[in-house]
N, CA, C, O and CB atoms as a CASP TS submission, in Angstrom:
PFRMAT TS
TARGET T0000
AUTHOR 0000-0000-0000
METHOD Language model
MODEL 1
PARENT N/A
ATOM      1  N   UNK     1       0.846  -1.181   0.000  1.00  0.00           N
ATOM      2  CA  UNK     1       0.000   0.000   0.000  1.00  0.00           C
ATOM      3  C   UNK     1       0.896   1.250   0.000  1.00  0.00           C
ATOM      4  O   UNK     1       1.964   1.079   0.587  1.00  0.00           O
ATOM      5  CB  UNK     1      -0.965  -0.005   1.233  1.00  0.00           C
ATOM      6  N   UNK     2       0.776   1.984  -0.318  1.00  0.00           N
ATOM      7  CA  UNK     2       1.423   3.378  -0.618  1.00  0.00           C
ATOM      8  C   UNK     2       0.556   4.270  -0.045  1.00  0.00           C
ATOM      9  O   UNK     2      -0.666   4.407   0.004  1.00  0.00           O
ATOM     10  CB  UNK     2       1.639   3.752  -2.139  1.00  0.00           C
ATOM     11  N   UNK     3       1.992   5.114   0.581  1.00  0.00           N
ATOM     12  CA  UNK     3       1.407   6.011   2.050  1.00  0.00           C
ATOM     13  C   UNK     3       1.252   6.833   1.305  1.00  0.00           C
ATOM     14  O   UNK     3       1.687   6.833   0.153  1.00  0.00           O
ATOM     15  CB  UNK     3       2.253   6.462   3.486  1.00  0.00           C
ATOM     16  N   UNK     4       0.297   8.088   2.071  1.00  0.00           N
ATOM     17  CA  UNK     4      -0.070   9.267   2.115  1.00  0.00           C
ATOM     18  C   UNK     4       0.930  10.107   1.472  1.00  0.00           C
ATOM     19  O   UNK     4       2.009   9.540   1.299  1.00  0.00           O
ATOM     20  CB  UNK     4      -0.358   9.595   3.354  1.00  0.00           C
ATOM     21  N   UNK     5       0.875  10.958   1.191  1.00  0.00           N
ATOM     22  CA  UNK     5       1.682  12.530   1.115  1.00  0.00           C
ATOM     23  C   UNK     5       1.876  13.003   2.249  1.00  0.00           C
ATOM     24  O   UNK     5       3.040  13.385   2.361  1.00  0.00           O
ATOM     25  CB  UNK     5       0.975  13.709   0.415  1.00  0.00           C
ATOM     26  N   UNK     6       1.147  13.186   3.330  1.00  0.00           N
ATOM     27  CA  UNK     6       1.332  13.666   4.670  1.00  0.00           C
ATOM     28  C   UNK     6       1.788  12.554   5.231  1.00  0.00           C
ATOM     29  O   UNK     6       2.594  12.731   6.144  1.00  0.00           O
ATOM     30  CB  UNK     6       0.166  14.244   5.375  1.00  0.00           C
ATOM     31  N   UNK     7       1.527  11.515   4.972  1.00  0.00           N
ATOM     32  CA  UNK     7       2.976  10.664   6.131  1.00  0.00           C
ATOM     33  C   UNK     7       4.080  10.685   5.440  1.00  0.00           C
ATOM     34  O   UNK     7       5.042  10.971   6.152  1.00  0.00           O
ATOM     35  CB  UNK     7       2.872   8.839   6.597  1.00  0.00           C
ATOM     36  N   UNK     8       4.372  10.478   4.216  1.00  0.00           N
ATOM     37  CA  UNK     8       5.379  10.653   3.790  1.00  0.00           C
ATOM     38  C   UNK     8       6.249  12.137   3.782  1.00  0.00           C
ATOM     39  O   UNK     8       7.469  11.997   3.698  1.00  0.00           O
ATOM     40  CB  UNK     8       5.113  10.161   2.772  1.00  0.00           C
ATOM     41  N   UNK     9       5.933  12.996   3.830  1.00  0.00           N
ATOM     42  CA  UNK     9       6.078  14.708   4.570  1.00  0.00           C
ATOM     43  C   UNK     9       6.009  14.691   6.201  1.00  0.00           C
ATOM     44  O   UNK     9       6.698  15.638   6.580  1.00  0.00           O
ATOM     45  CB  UNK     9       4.563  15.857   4.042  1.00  0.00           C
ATOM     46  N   UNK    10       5.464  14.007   7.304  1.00  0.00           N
ATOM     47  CA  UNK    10       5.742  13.523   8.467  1.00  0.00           C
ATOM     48  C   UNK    10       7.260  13.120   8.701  1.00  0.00           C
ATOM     49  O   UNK    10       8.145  13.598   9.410  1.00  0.00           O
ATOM     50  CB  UNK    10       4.871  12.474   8.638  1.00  0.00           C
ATOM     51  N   UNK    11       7.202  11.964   7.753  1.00  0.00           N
ATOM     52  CA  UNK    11       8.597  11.208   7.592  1.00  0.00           C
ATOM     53  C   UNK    11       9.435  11.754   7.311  1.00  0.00           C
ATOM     54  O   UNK    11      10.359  11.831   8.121  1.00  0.00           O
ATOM     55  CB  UNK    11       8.761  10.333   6.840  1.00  0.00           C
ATOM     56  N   UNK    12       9.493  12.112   6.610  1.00  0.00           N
ATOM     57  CA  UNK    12      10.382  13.690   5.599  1.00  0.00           C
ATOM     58  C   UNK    12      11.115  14.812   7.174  1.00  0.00           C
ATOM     59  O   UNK    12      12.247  15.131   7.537  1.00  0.00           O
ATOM     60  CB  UNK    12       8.381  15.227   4.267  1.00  0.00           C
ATOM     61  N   UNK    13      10.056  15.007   7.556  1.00  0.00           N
ATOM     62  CA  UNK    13      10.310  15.900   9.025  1.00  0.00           C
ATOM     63  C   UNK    13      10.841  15.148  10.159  1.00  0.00           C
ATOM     64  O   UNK    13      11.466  15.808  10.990  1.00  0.00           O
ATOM     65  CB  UNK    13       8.932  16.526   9.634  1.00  0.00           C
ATOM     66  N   UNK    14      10.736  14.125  10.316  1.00  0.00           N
ATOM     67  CA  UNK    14      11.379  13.292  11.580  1.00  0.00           C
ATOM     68  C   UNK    14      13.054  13.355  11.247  1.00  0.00           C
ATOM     69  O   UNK    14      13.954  13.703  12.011  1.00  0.00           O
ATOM     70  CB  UNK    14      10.723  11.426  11.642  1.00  0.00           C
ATOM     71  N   UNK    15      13.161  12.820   9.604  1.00  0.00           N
ATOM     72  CA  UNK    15      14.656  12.737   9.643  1.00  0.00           C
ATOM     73  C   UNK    15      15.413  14.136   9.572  1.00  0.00           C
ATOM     74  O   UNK    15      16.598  14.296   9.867  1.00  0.00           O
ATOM     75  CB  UNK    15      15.124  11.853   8.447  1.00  0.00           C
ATOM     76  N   UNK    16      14.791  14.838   9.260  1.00  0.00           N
ATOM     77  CA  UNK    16      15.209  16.248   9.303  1.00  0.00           C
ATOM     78  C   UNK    16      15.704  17.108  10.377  1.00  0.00           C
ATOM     79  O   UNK    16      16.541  18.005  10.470  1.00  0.00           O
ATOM     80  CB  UNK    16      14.318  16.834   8.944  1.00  0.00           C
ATOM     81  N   UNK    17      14.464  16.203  11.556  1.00  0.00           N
ATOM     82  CA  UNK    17      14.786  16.638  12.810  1.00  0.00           C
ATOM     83  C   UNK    17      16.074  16.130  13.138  1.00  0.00           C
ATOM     84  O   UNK    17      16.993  16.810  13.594  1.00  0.00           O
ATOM     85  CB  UNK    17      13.818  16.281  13.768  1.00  0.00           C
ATOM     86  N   UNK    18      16.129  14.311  12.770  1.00  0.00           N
ATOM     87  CA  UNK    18      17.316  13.269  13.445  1.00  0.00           C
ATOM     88  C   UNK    18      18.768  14.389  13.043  1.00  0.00           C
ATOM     89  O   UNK    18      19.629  14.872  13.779  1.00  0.00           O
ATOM     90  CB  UNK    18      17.402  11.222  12.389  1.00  0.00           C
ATOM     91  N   UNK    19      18.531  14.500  11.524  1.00  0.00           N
ATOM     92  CA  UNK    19      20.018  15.077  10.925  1.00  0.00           C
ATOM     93  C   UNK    19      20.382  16.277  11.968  1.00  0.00           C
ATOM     94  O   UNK    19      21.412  16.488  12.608  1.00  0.00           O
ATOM     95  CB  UNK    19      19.896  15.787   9.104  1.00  0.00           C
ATOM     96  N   UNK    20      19.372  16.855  11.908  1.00  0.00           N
ATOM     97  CA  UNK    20      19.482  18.399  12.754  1.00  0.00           C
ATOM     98  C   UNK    20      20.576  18.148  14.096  1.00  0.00           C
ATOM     99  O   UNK    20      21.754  18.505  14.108  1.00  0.00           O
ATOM    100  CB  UNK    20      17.621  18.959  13.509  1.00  0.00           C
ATOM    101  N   UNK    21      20.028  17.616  14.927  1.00  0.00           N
ATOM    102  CA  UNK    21      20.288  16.820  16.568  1.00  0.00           C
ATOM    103  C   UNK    21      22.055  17.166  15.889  1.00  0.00           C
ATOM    104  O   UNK    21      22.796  18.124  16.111  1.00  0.00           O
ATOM    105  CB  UNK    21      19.496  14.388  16.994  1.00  0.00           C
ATOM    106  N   UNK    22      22.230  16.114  15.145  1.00  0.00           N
ATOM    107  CA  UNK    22      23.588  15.986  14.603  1.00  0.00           C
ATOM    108  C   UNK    22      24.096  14.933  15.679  1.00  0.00           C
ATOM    109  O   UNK    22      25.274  14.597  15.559  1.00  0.00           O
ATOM    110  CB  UNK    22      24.497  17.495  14.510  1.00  0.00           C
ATOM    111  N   UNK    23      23.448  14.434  16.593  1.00  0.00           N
ATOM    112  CA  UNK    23      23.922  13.434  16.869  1.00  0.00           C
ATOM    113  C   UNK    23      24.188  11.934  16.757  1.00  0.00           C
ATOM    114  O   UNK    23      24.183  11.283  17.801  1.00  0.00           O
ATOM    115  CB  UNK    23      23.741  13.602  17.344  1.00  0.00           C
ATOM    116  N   UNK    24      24.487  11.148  15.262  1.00  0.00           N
ATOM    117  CA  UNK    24      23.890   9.821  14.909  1.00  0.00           C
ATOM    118  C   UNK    24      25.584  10.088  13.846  1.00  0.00           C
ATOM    119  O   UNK    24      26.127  11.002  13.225  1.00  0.00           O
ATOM    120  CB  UNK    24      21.757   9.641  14.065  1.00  0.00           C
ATOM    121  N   UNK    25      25.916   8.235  14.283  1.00  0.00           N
ATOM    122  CA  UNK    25      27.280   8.692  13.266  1.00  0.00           C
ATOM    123  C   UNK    25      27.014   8.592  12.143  1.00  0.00           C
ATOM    124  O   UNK    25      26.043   7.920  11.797  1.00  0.00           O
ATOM    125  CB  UNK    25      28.556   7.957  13.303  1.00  0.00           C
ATOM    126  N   UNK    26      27.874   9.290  11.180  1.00  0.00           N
ATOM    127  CA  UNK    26      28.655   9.124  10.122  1.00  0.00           C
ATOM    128  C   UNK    26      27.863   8.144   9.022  1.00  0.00           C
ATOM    129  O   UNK    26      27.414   8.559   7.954  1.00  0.00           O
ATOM    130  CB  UNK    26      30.025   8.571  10.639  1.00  0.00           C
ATOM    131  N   UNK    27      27.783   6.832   9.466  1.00  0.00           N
ATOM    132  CA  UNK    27      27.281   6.313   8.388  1.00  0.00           C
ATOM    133  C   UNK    27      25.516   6.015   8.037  1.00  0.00           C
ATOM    134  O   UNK    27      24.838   5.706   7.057  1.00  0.00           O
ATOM    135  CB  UNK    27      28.030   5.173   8.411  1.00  0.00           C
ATOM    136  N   UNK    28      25.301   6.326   9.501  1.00  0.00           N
ATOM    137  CA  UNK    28      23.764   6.168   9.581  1.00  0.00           C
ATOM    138  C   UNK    28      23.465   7.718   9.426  1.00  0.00           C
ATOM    139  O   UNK    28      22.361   7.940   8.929  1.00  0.00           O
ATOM    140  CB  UNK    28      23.111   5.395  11.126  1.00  0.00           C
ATOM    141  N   UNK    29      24.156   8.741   9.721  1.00  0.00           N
ATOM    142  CA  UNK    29      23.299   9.851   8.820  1.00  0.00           C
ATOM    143  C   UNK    29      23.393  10.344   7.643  1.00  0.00           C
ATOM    144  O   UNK    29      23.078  11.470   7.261  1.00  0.00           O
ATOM    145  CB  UNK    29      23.265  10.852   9.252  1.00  0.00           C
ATOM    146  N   UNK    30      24.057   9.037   6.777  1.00  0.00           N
ATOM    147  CA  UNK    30      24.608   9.403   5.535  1.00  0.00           C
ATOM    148  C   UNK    30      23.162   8.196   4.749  1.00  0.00           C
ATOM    149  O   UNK    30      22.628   8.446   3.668  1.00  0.00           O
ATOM    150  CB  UNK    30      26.744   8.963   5.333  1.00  0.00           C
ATOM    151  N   UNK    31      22.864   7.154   5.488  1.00  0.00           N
ATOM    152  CA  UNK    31      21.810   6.675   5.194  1.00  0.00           C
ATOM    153  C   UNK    31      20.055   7.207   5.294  1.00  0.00           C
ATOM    154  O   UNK    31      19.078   6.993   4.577  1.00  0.00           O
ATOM    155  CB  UNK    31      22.096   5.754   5.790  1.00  0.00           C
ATOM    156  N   UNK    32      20.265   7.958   6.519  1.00  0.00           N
ATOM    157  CA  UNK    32      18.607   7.865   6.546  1.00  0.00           C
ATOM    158  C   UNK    32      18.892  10.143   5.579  1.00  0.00           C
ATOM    159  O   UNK    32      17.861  10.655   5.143  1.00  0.00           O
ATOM    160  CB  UNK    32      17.495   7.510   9.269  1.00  0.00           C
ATOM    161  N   UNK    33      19.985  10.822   5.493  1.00  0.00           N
ATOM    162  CA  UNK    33      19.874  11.589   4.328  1.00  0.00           C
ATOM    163  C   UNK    33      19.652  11.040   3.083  1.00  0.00           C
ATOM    164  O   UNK    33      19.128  11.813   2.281  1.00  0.00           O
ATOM    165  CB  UNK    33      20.859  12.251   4.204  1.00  0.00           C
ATOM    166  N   UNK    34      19.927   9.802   2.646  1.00  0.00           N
ATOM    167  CA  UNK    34      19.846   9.089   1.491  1.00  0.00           C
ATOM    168  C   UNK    34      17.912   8.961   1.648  1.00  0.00           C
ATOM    169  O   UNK    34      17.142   9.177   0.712  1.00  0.00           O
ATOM    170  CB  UNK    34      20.996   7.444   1.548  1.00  0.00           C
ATOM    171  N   UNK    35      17.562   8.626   2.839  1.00  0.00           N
ATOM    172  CA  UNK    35      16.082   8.608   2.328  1.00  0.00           C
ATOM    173  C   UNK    35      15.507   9.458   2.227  1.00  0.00           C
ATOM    174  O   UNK    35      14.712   9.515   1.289  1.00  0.00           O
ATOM    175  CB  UNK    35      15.298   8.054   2.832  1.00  0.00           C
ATOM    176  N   UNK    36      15.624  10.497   3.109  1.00  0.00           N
ATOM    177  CA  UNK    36      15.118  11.707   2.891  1.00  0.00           C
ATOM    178  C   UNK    36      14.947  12.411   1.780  1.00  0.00           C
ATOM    179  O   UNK    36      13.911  13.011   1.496  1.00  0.00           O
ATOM    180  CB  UNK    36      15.617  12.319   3.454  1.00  0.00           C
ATOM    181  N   UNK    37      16.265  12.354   0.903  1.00  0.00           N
ATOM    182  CA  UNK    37      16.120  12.298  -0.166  1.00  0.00           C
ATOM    183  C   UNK    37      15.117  11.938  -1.378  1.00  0.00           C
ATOM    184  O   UNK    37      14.651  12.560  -2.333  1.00  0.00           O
ATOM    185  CB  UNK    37      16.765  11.937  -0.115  1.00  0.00           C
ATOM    186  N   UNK    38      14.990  10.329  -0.754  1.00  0.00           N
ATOM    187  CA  UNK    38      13.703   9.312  -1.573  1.00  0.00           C
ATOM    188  C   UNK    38      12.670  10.107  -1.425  1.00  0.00           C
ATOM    189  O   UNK    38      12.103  10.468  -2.456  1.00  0.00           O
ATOM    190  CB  UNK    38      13.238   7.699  -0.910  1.00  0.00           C
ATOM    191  N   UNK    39      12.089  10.653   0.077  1.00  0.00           N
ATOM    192  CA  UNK    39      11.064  11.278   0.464  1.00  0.00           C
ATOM    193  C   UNK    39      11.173  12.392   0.095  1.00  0.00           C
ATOM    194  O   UNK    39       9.984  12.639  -0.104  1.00  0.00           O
ATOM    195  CB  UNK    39      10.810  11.227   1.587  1.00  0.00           C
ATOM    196  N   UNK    40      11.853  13.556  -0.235  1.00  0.00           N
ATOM    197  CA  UNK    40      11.679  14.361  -0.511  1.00  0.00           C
ATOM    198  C   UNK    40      11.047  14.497  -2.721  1.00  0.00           C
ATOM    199  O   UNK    40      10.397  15.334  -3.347  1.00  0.00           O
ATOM    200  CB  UNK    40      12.936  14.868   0.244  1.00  0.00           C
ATOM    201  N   UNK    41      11.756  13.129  -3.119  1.00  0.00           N
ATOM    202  CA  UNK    41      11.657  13.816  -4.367  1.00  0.00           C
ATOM    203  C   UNK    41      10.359  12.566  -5.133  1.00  0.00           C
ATOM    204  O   UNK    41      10.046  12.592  -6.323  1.00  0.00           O
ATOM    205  CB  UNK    41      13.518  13.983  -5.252  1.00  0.00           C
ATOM    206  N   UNK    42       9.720  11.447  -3.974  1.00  0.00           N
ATOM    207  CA  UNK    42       8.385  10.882  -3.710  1.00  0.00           C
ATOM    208  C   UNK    42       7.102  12.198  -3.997  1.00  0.00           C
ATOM    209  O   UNK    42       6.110  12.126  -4.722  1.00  0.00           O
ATOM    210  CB  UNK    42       8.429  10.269  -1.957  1.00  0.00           C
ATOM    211  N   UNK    43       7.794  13.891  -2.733  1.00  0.00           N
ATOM    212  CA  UNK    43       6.730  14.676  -2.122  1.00  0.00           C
ATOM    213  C   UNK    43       6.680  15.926  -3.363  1.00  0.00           C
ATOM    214  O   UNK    43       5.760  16.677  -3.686  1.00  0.00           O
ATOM    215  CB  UNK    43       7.164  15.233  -0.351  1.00  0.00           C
ATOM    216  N   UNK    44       7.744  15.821  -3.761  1.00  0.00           N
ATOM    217  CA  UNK    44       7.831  16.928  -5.206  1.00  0.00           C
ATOM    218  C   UNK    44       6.737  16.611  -5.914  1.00  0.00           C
ATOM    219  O   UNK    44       5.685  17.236  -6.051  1.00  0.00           O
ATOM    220  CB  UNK    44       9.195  16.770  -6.334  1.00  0.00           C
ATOM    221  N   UNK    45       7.340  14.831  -6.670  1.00  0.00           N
ATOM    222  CA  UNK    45       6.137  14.124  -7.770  1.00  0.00           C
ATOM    223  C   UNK    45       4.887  14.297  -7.453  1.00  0.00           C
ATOM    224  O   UNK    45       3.986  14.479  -8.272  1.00  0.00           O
ATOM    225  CB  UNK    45       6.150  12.605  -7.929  1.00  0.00           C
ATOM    226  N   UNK    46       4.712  14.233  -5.816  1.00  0.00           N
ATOM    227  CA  UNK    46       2.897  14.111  -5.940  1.00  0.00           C
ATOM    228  C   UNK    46       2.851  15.548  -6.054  1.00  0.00           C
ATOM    229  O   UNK    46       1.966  15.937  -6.815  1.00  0.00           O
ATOM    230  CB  UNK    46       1.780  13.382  -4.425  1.00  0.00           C
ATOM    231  N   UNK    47       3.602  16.511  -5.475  1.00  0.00           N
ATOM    232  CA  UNK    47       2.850  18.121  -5.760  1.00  0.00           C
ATOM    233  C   UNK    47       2.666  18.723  -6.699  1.00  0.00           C
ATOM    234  O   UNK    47       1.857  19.648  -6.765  1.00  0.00           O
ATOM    235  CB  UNK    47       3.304  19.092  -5.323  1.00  0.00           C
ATOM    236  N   UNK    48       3.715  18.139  -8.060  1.00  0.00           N
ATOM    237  CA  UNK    48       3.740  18.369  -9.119  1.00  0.00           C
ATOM    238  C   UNK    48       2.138  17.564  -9.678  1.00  0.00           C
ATOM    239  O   UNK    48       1.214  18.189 -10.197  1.00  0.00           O
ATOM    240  CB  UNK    48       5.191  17.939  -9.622  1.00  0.00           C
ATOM    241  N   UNK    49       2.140  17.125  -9.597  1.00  0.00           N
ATOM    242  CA  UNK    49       1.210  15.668 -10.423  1.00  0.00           C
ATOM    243  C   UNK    49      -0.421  16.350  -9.156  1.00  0.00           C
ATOM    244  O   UNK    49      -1.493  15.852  -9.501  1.00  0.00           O
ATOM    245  CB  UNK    49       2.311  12.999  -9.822  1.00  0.00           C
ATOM    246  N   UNK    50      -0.477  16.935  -8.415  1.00  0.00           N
ATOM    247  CA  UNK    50      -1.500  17.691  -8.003  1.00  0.00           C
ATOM    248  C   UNK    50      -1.742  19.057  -8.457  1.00  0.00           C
ATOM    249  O   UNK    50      -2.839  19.600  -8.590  1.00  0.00           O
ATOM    250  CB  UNK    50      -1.422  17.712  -6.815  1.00  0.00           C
ATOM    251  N   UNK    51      -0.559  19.556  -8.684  1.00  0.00           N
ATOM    252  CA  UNK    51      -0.761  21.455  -9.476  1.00  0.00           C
ATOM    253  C   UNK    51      -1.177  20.807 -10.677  1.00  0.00           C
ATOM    254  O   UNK    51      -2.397  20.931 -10.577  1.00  0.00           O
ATOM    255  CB  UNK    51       0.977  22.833  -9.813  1.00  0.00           C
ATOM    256  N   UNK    52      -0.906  19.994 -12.106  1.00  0.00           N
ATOM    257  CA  UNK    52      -1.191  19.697 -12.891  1.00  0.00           C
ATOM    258  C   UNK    52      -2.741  19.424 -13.186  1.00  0.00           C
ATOM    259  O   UNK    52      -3.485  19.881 -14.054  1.00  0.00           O
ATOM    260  CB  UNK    52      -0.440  19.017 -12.955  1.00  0.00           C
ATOM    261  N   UNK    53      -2.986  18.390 -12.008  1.00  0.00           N
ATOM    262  CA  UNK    53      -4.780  17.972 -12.092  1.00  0.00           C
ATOM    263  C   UNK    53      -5.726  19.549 -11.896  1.00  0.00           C
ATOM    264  O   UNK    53      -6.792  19.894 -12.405  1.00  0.00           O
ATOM    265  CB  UNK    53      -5.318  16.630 -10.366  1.00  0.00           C
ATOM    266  N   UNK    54      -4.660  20.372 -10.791  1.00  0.00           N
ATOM    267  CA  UNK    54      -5.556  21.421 -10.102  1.00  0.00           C
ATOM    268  C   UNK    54      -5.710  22.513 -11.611  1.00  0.00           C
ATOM    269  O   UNK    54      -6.692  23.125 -12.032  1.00  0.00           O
ATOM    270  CB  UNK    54      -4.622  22.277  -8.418  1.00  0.00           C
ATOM    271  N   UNK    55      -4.509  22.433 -12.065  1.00  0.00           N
ATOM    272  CA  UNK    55      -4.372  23.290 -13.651  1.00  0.00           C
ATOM    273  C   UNK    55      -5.259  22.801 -14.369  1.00  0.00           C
ATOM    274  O   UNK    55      -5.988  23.608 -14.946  1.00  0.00           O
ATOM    275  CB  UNK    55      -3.004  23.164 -14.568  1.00  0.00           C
ATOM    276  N   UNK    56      -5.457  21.605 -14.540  1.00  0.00           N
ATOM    277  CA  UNK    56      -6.748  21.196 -15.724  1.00  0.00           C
ATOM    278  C   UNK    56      -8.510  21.517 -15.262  1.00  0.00           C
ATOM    279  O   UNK    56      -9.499  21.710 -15.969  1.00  0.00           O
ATOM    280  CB  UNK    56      -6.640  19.227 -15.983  1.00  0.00           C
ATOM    281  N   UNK    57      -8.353  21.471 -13.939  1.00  0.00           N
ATOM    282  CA  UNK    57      -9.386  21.422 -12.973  1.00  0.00           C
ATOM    283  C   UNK    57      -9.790  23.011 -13.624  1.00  0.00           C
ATOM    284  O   UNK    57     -10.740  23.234 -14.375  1.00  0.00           O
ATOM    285  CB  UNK    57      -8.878  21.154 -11.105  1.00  0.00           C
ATOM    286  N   UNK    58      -9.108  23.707 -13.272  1.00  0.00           N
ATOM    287  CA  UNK    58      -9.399  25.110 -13.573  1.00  0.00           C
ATOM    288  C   UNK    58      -9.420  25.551 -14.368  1.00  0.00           C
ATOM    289  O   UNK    58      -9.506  26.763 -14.171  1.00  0.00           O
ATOM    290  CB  UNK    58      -8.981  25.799 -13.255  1.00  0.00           C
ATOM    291  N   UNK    59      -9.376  25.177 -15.847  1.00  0.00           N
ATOM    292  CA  UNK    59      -9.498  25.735 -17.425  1.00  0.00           C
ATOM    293  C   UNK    59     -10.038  26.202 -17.066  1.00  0.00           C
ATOM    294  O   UNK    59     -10.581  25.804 -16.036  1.00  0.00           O
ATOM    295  CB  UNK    59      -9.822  25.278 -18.658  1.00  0.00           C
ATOM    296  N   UNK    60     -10.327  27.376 -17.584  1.00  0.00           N
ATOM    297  CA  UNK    60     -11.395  28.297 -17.807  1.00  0.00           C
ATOM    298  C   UNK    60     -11.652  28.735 -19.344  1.00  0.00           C
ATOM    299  O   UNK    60     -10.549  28.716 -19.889  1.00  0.00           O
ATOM    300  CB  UNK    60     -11.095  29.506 -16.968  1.00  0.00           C
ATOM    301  N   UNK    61     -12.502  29.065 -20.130  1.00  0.00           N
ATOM    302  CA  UNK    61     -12.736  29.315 -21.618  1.00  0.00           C
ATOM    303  C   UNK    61     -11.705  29.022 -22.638  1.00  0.00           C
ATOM    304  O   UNK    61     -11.301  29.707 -23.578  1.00  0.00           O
ATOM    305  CB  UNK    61     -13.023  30.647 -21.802  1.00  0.00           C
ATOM    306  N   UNK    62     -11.361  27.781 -22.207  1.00  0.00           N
ATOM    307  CA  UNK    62     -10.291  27.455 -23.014  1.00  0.00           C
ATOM    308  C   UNK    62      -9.020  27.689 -22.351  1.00  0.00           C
ATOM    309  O   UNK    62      -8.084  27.037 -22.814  1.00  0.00           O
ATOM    310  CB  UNK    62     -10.354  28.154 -24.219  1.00  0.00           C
ATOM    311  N   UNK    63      -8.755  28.480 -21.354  1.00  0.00           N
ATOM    312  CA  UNK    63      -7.395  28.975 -21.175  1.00  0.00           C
ATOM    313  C   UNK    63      -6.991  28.589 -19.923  1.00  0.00           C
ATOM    314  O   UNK    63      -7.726  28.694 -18.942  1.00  0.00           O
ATOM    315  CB  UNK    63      -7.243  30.414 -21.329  1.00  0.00           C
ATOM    316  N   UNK    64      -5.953  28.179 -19.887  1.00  0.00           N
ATOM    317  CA  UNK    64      -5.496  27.598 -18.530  1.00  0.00           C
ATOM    318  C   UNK    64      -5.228  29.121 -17.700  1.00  0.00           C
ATOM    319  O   UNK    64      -4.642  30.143 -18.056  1.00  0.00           O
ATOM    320  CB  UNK    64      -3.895  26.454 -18.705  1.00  0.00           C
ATOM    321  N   UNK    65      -6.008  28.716 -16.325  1.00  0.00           N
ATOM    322  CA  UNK    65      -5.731  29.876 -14.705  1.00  0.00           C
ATOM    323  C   UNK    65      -5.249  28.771 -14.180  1.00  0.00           C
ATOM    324  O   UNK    65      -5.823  27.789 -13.708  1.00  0.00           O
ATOM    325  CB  UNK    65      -7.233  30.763 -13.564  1.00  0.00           C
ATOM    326  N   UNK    66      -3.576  29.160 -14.375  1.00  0.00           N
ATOM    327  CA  UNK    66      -2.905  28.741 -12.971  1.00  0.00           C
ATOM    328  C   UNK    66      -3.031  29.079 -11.583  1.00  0.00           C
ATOM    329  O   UNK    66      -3.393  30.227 -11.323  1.00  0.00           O
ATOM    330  CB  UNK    66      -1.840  28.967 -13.026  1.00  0.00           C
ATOM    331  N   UNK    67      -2.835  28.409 -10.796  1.00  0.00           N
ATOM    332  CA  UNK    67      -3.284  29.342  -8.756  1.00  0.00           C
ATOM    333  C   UNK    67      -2.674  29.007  -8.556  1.00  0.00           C
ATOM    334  O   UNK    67      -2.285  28.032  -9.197  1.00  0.00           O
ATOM    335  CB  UNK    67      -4.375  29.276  -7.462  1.00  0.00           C
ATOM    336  N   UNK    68      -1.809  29.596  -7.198  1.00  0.00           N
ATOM    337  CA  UNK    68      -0.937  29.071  -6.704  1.00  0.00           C
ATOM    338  C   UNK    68      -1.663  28.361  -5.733  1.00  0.00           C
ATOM    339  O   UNK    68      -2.778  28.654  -5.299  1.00  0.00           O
ATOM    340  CB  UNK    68       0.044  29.861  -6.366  1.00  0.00           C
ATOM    341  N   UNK    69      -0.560  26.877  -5.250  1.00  0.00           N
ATOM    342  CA  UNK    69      -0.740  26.118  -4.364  1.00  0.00           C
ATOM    343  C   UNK    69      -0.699  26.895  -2.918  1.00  0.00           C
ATOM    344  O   UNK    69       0.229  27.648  -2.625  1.00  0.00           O
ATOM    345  CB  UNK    69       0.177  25.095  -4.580  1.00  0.00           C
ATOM    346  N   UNK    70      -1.924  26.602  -1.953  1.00  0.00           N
ATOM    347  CA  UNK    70      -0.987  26.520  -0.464  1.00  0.00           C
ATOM    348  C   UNK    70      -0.933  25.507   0.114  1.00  0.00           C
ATOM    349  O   UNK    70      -1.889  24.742   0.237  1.00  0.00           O
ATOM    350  CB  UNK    70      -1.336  27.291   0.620  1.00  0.00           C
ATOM    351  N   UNK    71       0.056  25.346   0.513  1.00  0.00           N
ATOM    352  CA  UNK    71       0.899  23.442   1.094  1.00  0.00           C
ATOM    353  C   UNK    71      -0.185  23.726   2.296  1.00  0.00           C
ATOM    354  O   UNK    71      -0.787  22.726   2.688  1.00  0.00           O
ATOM    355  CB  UNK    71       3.394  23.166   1.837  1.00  0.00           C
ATOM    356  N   UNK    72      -0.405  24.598   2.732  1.00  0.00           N
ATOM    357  CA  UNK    72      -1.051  24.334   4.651  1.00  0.00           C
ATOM    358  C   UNK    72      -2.477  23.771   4.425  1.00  0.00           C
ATOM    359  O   UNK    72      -2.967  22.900   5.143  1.00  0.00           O
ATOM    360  CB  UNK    72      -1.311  26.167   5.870  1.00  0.00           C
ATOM    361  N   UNK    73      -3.149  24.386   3.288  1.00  0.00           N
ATOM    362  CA  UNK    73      -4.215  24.026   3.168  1.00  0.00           C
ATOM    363  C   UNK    73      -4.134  22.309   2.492  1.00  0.00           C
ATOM    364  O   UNK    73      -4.943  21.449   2.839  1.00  0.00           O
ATOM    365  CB  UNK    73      -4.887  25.176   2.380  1.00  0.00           C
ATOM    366  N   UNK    74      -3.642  22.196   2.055  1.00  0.00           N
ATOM    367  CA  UNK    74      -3.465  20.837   1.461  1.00  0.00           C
ATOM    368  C   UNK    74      -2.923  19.591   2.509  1.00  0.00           C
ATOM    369  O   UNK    74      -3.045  18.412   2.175  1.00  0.00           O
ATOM    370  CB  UNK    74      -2.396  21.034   0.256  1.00  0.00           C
ATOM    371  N   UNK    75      -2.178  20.080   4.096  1.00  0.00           N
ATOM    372  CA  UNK    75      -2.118  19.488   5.237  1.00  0.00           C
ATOM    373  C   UNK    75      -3.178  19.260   5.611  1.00  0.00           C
ATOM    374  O   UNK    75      -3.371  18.167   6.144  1.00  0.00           O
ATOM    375  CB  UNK    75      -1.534  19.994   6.058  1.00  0.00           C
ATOM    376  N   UNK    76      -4.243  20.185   5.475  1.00  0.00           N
ATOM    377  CA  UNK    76      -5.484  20.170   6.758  1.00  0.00           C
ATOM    378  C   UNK    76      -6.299  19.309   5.811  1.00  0.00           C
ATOM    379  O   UNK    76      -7.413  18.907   6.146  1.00  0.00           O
ATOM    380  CB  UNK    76      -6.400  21.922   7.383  1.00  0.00           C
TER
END
């Protein structure tokens, strides 16, 4: 099953926190930055691949109205 966007952005924030601390050696914060990574570019694809639907969503007379996204509203 394939998680959420918000757990996967949860997840995203835990290791962010771990790296932060700066306390974890060398090779394990060279691993869970390696996922973060995964998670970070997992949380791009879906935001991208959501402005896109939200862009078609909103044609208007033929003409695409882009909006900008807000991430907070898209948390709640």
């Amino acid at each position: 099953m394939e998680r959420s966007f918000e757990d996967a952005l949860n997840e995203l924030e835990q290791i962010v926190g771990r790296l932060e601390a700066g306390d974890l050696p060398l090779e394990q914060s060279l691993e869970i930055f390696e996922q973060g990574i995964r998670l970070s570019r997992e949380c791009r694809q879906r935001l991208t691949n959501v402005e896109r639907r939200i862009e078609i969503l909103t044609k208007e007379a033929g003409e695409l109205t882009a909006k900008d996204l807000d991430l907070n509203e898209m948390r709640s």
